[in-house]
N, C-alpha and C positions, 0 to 999 in steps of 0.2 A: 504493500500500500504506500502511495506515494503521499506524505504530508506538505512536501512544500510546493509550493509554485514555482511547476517547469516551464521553463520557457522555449517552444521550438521554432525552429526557422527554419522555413523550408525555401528551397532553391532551384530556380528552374529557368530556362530560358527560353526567349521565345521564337524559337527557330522548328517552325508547327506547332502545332497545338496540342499534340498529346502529351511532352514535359508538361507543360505548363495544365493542363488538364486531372494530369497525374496528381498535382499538388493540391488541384481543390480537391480532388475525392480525399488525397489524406486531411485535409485543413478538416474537412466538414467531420470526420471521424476523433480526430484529436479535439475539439470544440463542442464534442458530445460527451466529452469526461471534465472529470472535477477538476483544478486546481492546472487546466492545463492556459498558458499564454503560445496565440497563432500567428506567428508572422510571415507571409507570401513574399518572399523577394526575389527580384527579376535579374538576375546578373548584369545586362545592357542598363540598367540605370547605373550604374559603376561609374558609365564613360557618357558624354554630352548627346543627348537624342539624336540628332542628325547624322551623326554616325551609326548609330542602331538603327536609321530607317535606312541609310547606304546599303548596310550590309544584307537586310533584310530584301531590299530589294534586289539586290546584284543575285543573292544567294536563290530567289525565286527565279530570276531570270536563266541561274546558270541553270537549274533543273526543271524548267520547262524550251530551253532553247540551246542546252550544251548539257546535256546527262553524262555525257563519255568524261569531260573535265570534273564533274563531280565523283564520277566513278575513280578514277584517275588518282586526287585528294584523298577520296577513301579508302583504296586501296593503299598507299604511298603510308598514309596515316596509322595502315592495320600492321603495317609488316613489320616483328619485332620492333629494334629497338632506335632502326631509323629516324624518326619524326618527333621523337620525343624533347629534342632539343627547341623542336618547333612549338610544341605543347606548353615546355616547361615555362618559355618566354612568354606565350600570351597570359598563361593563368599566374607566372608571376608577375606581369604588369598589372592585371586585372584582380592581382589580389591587394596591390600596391592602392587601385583606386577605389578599392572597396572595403578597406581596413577601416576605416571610419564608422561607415555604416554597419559592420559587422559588432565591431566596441560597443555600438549604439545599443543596437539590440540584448546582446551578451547571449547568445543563444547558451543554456543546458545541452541541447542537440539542434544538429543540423543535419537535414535530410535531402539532400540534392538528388533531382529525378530528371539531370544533366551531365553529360559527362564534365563539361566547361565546370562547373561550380563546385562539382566533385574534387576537378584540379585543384581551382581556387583554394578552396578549405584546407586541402591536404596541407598548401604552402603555407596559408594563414598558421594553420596547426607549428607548424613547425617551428616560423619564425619568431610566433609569440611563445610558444609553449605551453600553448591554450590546451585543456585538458575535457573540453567538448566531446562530444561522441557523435563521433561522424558517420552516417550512412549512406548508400549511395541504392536507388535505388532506379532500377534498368526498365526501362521501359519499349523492351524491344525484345522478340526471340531469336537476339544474337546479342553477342558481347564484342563490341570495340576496344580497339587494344588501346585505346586514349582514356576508356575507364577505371582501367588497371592504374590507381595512386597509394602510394606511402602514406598511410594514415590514415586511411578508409577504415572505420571498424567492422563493421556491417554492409555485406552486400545482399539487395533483394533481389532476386532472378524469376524470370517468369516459368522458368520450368526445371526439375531436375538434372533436363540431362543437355542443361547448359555451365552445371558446374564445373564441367573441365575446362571450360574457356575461363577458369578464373583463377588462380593459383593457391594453393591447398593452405598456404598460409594465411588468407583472408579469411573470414568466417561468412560462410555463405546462407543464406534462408530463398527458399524456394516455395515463395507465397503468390507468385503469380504477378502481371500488370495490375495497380492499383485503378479500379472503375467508379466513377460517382455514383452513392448513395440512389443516387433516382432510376439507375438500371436494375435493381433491387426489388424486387416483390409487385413485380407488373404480373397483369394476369393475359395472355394473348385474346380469350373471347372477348374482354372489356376492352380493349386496344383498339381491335378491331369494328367493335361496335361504335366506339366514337368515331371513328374514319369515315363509318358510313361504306362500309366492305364485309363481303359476303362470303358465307363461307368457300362458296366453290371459285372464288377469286385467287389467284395464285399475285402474291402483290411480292413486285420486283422496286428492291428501294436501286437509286443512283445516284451514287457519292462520292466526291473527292474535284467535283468540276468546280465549286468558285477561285481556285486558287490556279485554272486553267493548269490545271493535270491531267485530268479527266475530261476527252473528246465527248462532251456530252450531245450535243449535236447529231453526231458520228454515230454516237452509238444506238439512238433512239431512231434516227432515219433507219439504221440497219433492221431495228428491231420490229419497227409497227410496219416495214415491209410486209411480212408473213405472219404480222403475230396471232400466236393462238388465241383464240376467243377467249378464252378463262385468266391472261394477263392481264395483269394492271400495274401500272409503270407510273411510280412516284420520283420525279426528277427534283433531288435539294440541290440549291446554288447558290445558300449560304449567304453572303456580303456579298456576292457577287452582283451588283443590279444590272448590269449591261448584258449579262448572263440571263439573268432572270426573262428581260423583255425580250430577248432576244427567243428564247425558248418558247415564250406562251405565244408571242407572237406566230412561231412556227408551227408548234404542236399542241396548243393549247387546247383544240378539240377532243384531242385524243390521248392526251398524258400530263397528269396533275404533276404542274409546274410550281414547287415551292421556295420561296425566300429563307430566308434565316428564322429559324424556329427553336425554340427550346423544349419541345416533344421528339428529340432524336430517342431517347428511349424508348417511348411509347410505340414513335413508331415502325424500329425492330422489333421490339416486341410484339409488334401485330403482323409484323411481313414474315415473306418466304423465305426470300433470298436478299443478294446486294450485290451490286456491282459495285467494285470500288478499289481504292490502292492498299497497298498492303503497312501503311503505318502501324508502327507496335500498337498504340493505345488502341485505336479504331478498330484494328485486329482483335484485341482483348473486348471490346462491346460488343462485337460482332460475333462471336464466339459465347459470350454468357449471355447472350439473346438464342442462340443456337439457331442462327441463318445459313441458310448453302450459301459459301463462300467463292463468290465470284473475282477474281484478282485480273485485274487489266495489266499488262506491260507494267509492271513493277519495276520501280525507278532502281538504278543500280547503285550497291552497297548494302545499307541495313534492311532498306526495302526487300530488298532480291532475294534475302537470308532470310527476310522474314516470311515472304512467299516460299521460299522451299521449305520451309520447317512446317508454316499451315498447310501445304498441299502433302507432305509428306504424312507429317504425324495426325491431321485434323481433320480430313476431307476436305480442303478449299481446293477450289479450280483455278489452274493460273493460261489467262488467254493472251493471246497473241495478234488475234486480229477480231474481225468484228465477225468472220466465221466461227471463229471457238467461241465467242458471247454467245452468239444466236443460235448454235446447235447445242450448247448449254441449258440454256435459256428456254428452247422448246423440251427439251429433256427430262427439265425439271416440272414442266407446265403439265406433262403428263403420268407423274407421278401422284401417285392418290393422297398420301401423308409425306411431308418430311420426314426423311432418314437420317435420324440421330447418330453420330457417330462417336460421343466423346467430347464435342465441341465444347458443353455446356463446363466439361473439369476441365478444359483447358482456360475457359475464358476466366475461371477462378473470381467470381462473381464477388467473395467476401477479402478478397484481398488486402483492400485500403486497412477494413476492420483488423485483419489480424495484424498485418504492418505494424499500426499505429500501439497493437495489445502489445507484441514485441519489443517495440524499444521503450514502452513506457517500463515493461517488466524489466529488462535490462539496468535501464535508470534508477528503476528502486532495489539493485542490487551494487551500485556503484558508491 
């Protein structure tokens, strides 16, 4: 039992939304116990915004308009012990400009669900001789050899038999991708019924297009070509508005066209399947929703790992062109039930919960 007030910081940055996603499912779990203090921080506030929105932007460009250079970085990044000199300097600059704010807060622990912050801390750790409990918490079903730091206490992994990518002298927990609270105890008839969808509707969700990754366009012309009579094709575009009008304008007779919503769980929980890219978190909702896992051209590096690991160990589908969507797609349309395969332990639904029971248990033995 923990009597004092802990104070956690958690850490994540915003280079996609599943880090940064990661944190609210742990924030809202740690903020449901006693005596605990929450603080959200973003690593890019460190350094002056205009460079966070540079980077953010070049970094969307380079993986919508040059994957192979992203590929390139990640790979260069992963092999041993090359890149590290590279590493060591940004998180030691970036621990230089973040040392203030960290004093500020004075975390008990800190839980980075980034490899970058991960960095950070380890150096912070060092240089001060801060006696903080560090964890690092993976939000992908692969491990990067830039999450591997000196001072990490605790790493959470999304699956067991990721622990050999992590070396035997870390202490490893294999709780799964941490998911928000509101994926949690949906029921599919109710889900359904709010949609105003039928049972004998096979409802195909489409994800990943506002951030123009996802040929959304592409892929729906391919689809309401032939589609079977019993689809129903839910198109999200997110922030995207030029997206948005673009779409209903095109398809709007024939495929519900939505903006940014905050029913993503709802409405897995009430679909079949999904088409989508293979990010770690989105892979872990989509997986504790127990959807046939559709994966488009997975971006190369964590994506790519992360697609062979769902298609291997989970049933997801990984396509190639707009022939494997569509012959997918009809596939599944004439199947009578979903076929469960495991999806649901993979997506590890209580994850956040035990994360957060873990290191507070930890803490009240320090």
């Amino acid at each position: 039992m923990i009597n004092k007030k802990i104070k956690v910081l958690l850490l994540s940055a915003p280079i996609g939304s599943g880090h940064r996603l990661a944190a609210e499912a742990l924030k809202e779990t740690f903020e449901n116990k006693e005596n605990i203090e929450v603080v959200h921080g973003n690593v890019f506030d460190f350094f002056p915004e205009i460079l966070g929105k540079t980077f953010l932007r070049v970094y969307l460009w380079i993986l919508g308009a040059c994957p192979w250079m992203y590929e390139l970085m990640y790979k260069w990044g992963n092999k041993g012990e090359g890149s590290l000199w590279m590493r060591s300097l940004i998180n030691g600059a970036l621990a230089y400009l973040g040392s203030s704010f960290i004093r500020k807060v004075a975390p008990d622990v800190v839980v980075a669900t980034h490899a970058t912050p991960a960095g950070i801390m380890s150096i912070y750790k060092r240089r001060n001789k801060a006696s903080l409990y560090l964890c690092g918490v993976i939000t992908d079903f692969t491990v990067h050899r830039w999450w591997i730091c000196e001072g990490v206490d605790t790493y959470f992994i999304a699956d067991e038999r990721l622990r050999e990518k992590i070396p035997a002298t870390f202490e490893t927990v294999a709780y799964g991708i941490p998911i928000r609270h509101s994926f949690l105890n949906l029921d599919k008839a109710s889900c359904c019924k709010e949609f105003g969808w039928n049972d004998e509707d096979k409802v195909c969700l489409l994800m990943g297009g506002g951030d123009g990754l996802l040929p959304m366009e592409e892929i729906i012309a391919s689809l309401i070509k032939d589609k079977p009579a019993n689809l129903k094709l839910i198109a999200l575009t997110g922030k995207n508005t030029t997206l948005y009008k673009k779409l209903l304008s095109k398809f709007g007779d024939s495929v519900q066209i939505l903006k940014y919503t905050e029913q993503i769980p709802q409405l897995m929980c009430g679909a079949d399947m999904i088409i989508s890219k293979a990010g770690g978190l989105s892979s872990a909702e989509v997986l504790a929703s127990d959807l046939d896992f559709i994966i488009y051209k997975p971006l190369p590096g964590q994506e790519e790992n992360n697609a062979k690991f769902l298609a291997t160990k989970c049933g997801a589908t990984i396509a190639s062109d707009m022939k494997d969507i569509t012959q997918k797609v009809t596939e599944l349309c004439k199947l009578e039930e979903n076929i469960a395969k495991e999806r649901a332990y993979y997506g590890k639904p209580q994850a956040a919960e035990k994360i957060s029971n873990y290191i507070l248990g930890r803490l009240s033995k320090i």
